[in-house]
Backbone as numpy.savetxt, mean C-alpha at the origin, in Angstrom:
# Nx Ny Nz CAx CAy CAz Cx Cy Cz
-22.16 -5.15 6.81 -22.99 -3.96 6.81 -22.11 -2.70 6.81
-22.48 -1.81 5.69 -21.55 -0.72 6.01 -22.59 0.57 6.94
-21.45 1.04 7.27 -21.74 2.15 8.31 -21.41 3.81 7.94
-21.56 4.73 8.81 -21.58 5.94 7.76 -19.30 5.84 8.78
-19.14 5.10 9.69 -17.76 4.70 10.04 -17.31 4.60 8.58
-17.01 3.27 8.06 -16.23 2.87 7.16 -16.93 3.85 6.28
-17.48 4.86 5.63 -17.62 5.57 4.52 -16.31 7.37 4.89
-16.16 7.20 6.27 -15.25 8.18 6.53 -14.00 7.50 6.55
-13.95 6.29 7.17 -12.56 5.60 7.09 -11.93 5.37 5.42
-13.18 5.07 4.44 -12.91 5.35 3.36 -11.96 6.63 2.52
-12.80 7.66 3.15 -12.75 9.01 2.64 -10.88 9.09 3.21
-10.73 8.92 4.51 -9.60 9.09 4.97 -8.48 8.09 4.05
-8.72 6.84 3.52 -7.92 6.28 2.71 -7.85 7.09 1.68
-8.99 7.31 0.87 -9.16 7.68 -0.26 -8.19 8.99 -0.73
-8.18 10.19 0.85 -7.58 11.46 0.57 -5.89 11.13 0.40
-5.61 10.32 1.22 -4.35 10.09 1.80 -3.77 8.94 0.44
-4.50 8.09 0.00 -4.17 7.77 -1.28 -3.62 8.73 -2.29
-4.47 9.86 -2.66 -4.40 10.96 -3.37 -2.76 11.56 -2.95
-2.99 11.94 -1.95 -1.88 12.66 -1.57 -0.53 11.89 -1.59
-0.32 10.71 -1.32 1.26 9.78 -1.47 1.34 9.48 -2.79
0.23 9.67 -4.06 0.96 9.53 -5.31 1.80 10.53 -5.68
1.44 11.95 -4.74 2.02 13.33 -5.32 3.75 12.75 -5.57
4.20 12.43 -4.55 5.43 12.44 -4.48 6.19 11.30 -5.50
5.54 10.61 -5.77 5.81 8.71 -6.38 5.49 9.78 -8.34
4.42 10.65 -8.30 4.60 10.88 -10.03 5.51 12.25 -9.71
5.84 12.77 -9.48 7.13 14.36 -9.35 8.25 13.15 -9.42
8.52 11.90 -9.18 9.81 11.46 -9.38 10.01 10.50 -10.47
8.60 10.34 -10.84 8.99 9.14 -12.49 8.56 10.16 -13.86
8.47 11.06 -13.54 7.99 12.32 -14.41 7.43 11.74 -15.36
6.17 11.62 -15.55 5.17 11.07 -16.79 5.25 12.13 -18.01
5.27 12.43 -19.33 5.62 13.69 -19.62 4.55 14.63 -20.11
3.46 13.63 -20.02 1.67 14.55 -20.06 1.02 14.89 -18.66
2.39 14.56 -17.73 1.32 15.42 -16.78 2.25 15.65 -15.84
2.36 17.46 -14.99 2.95 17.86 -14.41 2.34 17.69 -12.94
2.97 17.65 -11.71 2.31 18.06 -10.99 2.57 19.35 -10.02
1.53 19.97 -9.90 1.39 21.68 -9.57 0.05 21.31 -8.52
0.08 22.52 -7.73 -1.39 22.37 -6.93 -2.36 22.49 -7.44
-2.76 22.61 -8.81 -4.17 22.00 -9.13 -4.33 20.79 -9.71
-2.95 20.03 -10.14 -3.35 18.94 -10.43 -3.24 17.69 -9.15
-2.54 18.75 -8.10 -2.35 17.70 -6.44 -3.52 17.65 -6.16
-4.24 18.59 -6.18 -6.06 19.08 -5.32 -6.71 18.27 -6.51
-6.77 17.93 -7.68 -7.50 17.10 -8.21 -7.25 15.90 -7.87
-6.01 15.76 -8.18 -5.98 13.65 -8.06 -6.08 13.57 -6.17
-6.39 14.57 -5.42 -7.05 14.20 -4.00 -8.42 14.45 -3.91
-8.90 15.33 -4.57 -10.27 15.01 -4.53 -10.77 13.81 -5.11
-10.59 13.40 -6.55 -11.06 12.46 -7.39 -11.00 10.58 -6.53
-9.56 10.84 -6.25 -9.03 9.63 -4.82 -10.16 9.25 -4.23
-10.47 10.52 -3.34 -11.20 10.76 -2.52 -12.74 10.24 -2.60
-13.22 10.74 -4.01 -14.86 10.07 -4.52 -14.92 8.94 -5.11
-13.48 8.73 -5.34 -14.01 7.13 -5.59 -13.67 6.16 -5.18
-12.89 6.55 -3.52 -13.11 5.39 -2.81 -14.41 5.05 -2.43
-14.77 6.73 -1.84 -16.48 6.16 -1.88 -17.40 5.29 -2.25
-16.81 5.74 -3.88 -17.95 5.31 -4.94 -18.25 3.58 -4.89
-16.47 2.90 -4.82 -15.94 2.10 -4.90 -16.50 1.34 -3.54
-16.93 1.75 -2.04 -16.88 1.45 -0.98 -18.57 1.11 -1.37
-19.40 2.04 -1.96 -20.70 1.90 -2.60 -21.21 0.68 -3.03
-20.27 0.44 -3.82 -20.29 -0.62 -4.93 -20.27 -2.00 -4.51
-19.22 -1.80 -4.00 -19.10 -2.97 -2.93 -20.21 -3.48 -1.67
-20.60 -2.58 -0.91 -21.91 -3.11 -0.39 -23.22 -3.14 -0.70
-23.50 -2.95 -2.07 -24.61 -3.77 -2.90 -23.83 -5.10 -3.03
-22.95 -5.47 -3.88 -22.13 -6.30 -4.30 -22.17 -7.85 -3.02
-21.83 -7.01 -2.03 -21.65 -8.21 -0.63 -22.94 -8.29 0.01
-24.03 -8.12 -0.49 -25.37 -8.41 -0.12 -25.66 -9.71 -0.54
-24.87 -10.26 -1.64 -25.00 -11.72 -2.18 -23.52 -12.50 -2.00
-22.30 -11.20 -1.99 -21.25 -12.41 -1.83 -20.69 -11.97 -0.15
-21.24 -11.68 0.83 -20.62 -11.21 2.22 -18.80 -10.69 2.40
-17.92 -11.81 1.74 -16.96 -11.85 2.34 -15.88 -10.74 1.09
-16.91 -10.53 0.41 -16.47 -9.09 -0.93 -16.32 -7.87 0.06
-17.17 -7.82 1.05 -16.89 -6.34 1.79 -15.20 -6.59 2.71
-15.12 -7.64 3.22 -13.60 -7.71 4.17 -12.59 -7.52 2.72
-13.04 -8.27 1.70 -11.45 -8.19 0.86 -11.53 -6.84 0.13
-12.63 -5.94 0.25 -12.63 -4.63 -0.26 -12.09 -4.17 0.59
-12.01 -3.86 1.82 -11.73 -3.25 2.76 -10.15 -3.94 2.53
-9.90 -4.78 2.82 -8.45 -5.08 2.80 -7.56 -4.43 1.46
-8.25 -4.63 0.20 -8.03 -4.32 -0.86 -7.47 -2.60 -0.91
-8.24 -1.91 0.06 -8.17 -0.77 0.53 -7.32 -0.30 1.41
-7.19 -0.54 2.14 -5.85 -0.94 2.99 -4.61 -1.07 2.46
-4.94 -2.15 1.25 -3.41 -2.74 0.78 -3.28 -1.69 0.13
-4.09 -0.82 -0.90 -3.68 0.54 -1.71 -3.38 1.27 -0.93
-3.66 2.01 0.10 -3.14 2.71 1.01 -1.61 2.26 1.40
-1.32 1.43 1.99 -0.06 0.74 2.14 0.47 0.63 1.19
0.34 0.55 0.30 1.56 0.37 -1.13 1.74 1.45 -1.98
0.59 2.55 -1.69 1.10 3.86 -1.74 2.27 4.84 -0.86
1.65 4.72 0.32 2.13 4.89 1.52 4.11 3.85 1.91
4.09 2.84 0.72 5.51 1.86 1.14 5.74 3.33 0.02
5.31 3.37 -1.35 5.68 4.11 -2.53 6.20 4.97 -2.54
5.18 5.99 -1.88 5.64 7.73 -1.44 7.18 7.39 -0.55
6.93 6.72 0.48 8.24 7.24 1.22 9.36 6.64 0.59
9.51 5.71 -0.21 10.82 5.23 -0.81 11.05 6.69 -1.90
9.60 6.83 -2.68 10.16 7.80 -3.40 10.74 9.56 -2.64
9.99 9.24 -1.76 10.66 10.94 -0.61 11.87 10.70 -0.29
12.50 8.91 0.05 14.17 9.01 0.01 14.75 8.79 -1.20
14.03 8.45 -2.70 14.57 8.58 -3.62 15.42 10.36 -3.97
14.39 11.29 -3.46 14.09 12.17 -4.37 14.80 13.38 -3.45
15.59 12.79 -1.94 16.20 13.37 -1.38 17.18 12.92 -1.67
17.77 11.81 -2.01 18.76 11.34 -1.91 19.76 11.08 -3.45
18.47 10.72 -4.03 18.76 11.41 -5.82 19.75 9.81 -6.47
19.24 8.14 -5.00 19.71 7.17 -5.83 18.56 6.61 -5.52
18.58 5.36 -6.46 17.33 5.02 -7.16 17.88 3.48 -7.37
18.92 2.65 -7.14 19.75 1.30 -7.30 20.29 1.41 -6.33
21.39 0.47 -6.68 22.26 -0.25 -5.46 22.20 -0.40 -4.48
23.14 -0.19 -3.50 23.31 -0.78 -2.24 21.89 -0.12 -1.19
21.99 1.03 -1.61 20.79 2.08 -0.69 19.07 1.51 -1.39
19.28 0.93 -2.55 18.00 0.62 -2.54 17.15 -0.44 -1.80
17.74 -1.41 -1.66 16.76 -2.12 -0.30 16.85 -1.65 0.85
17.68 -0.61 0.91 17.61 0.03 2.34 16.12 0.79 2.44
16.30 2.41 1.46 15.22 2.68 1.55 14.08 1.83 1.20
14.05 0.35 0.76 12.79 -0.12 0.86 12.55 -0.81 1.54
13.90 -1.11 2.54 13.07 -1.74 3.88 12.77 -1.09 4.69
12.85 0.28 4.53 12.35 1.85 5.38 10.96 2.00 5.09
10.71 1.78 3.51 9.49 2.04 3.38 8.15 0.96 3.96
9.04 0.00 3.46 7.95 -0.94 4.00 7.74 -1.53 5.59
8.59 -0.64 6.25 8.56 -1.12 7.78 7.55 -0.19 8.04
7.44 1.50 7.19 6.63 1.89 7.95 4.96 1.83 7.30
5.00 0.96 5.93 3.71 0.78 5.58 3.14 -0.29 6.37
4.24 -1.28 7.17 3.54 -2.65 7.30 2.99 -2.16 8.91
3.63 -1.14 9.27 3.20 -0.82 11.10 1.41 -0.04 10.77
1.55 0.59 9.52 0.05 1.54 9.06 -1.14 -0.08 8.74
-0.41 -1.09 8.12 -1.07 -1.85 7.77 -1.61 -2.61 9.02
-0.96 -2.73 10.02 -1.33 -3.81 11.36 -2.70 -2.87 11.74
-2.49 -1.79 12.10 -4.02 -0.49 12.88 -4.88 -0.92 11.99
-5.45 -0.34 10.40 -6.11 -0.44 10.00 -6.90 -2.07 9.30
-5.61 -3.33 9.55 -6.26 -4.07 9.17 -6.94 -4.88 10.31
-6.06 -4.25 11.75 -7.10 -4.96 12.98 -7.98 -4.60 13.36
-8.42 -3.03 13.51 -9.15 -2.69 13.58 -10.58 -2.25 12.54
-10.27 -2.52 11.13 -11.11 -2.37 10.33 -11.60 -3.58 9.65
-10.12 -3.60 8.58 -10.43 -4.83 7.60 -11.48 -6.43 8.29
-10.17 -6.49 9.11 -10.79 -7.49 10.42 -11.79 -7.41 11.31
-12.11 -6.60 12.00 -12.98 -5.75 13.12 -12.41 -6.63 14.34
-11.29 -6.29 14.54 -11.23 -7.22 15.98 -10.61 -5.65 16.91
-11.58 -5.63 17.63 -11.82 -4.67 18.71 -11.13 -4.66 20.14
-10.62 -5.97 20.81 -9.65 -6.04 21.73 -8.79 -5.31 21.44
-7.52 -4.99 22.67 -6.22 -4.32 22.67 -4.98 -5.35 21.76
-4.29 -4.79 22.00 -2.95 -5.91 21.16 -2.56 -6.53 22.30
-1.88 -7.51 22.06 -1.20 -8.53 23.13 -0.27 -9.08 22.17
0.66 -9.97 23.39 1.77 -10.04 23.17 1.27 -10.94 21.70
0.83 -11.67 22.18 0.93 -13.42 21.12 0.43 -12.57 19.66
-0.82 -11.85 19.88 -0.89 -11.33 18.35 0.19 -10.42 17.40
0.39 -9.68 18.36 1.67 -9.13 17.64 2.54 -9.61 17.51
3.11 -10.64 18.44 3.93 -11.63 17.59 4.04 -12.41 16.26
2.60 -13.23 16.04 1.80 -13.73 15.15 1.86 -12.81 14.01
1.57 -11.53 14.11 1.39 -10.54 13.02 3.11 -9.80 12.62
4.04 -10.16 13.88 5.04 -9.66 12.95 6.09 -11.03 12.40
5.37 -12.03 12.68 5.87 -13.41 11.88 5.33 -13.51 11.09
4.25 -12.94 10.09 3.45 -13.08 8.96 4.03 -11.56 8.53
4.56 -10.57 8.76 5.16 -9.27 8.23 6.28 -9.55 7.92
7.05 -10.45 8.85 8.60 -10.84 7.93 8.97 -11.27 7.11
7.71 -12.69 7.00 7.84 -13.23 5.84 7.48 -12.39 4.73
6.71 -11.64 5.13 6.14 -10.85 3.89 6.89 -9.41 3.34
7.53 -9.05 4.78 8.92 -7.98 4.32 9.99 -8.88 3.19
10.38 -10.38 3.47 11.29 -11.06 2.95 10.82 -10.94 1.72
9.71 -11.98 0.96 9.40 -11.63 -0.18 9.10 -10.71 -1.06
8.90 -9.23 -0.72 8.94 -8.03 -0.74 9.98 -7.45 -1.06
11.15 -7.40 -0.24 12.26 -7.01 -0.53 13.19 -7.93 -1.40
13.11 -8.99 -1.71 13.33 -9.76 -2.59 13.16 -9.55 -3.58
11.87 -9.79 -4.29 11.23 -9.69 -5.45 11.55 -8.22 -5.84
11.70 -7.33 -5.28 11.67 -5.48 -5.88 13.30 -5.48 -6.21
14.18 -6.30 -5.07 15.77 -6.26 -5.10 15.70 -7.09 -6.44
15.24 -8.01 -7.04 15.37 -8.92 -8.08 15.00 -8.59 -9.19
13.86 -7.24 -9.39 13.53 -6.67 -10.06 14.15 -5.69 -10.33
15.16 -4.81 -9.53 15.90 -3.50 -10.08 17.35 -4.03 -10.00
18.01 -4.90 -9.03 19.67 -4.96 -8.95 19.86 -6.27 -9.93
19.26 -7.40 -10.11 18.96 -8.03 -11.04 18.87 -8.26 -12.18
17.80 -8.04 -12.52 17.04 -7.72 -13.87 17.31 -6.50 -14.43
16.85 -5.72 -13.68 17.70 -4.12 -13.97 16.66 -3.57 -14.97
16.81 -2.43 -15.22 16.33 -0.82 -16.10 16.52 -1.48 -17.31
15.39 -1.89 -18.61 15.35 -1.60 -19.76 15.55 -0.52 -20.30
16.34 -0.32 -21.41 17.19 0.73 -21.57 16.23 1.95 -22.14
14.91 2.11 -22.31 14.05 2.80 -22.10 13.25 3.16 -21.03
13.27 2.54 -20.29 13.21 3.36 -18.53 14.25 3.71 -17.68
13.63 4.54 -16.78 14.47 5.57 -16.05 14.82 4.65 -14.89
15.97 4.55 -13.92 15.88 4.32 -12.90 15.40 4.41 -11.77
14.36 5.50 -11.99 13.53 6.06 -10.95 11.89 5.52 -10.89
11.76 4.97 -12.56 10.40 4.53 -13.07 10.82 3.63 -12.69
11.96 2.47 -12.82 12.07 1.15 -12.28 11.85 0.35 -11.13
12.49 1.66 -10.20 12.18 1.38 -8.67 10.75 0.93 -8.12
10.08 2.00 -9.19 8.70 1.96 -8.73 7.93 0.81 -9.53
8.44 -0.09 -10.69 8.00 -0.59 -10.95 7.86 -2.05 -10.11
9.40 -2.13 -10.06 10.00 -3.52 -9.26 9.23 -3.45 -7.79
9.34 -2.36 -6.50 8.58 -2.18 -5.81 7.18 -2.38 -5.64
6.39 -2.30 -6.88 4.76 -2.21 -6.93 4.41 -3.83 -7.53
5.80 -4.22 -8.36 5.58 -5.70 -8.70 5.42 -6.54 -7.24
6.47 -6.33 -6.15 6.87 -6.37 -5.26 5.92 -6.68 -4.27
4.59 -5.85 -4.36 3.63 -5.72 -3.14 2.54 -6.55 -3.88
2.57 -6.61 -4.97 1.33 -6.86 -5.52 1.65 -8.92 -5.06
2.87 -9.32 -5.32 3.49 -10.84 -4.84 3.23 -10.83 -3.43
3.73 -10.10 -2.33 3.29 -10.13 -0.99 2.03 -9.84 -0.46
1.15 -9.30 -1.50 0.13 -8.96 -1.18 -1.08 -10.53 -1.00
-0.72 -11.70 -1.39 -1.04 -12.97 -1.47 -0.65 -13.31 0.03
0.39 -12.99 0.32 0.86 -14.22 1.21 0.25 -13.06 2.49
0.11 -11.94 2.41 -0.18 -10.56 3.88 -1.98 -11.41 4.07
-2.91 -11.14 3.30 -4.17 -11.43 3.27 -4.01 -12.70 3.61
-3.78 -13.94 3.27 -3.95 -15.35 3.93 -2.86 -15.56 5.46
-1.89 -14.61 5.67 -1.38 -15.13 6.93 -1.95 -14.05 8.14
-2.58 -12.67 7.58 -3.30 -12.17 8.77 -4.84 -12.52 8.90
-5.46 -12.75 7.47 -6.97 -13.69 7.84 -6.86 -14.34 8.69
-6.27 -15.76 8.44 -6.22 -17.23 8.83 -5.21 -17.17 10.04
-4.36 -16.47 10.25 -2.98 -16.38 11.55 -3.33 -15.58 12.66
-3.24 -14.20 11.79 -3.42 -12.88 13.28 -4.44 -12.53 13.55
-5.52 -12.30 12.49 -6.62 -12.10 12.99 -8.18 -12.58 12.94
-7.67 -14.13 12.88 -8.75 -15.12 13.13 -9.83 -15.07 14.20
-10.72 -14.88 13.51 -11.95 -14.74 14.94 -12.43 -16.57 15.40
């Protein structure tokens, strides 16, 4: 059942979605589109209505399939988080002005330590609805299903840029973000079946 809750918890993904691409397109420079504050205030408003729309959709949708509203909500979550891993690798890309080697699994095990701590709040308390405090055993549980999932993560993105490497028509900066987003989308399998079924099994 949705609530007018999850239609603001939405809105709050939705804005904050908007806002962590700012930084992830200013560093792969697309070349049809700049970003300036009216095109930041658009792609956060637009974010913004169609998580809604999207949050809408979905609870007609789970009136016949129920368990469509948890993997929307998770689904939601995980975009938030893989924006949120995105932006900040690209905020130490774009301070730091490297984009490979040795510093690149660094900043992406920076990024993703602090998407996977955003991911534990919103997926216990929302995705999941489990309303108790934390304790020891769950957070344990949940950061033995985050390691594995930091491991394959940082793997797969390291295998994708130090590896495989930049086709000689992309930038090293578009790569990062590619190998990275390949990256979450592989861990994003193993995060959903070990915090369903592991951490936050009712």
């Amino acid at each position: 059942m949705i609530t007018k809750k999850d239609y603001l918890l939405i809105s709050i993904i939705g804005f904050l979605f908007g806002l962590l691409l700012l930084p992830i397109l200013s560093n792969i420079n697309i070349p049809f589109f700049t970003v300036n504050l009216k095109s930041a205030f658009l792609i956060v408003i637009v974010f913004t209505v169609f998580a809604n729309l999207a949050l809408w959709l979905v609870s007609l949708l789970s009136r016949f399939i129920p368990v469509l509203l948890q993997i929307a909500k998770f689904a939601a979550v995980g975009g938030l988080n893989t924006l949120l891993d995105l932006g900040v690798l690209n905020v130490l890309i774009l301070i730091s002005g490297i984009a490979a080697g040795y510093w690149y699994p660094v900043f992406k095990g920076i990024s993703f330590v602090i998407a996977n701590i955003n991911s534990y709040f919103w997926n216990k308390h929302w995705t999941f609805g489990v309303s108790d405090s934390a304790n020891i055993k769950e957070f344990s549980q949940f950061l033995t299903v985050s390691i594995i999932g930091f491991g394959i993560n940082i793997s797969a993105a390291s295998l994708m840029v130090n590896i495989i490497g930049a086709p000689e028509n992309i930038s090293l900066e578009r790569w990062a973000n590619i190998g990275a987003l390949s990256a979450t989308m592989i861990s994003l399998i193993w995060n959903f079946i070990g915090y369903k079924f592991f951490v936050f099994k009712k």
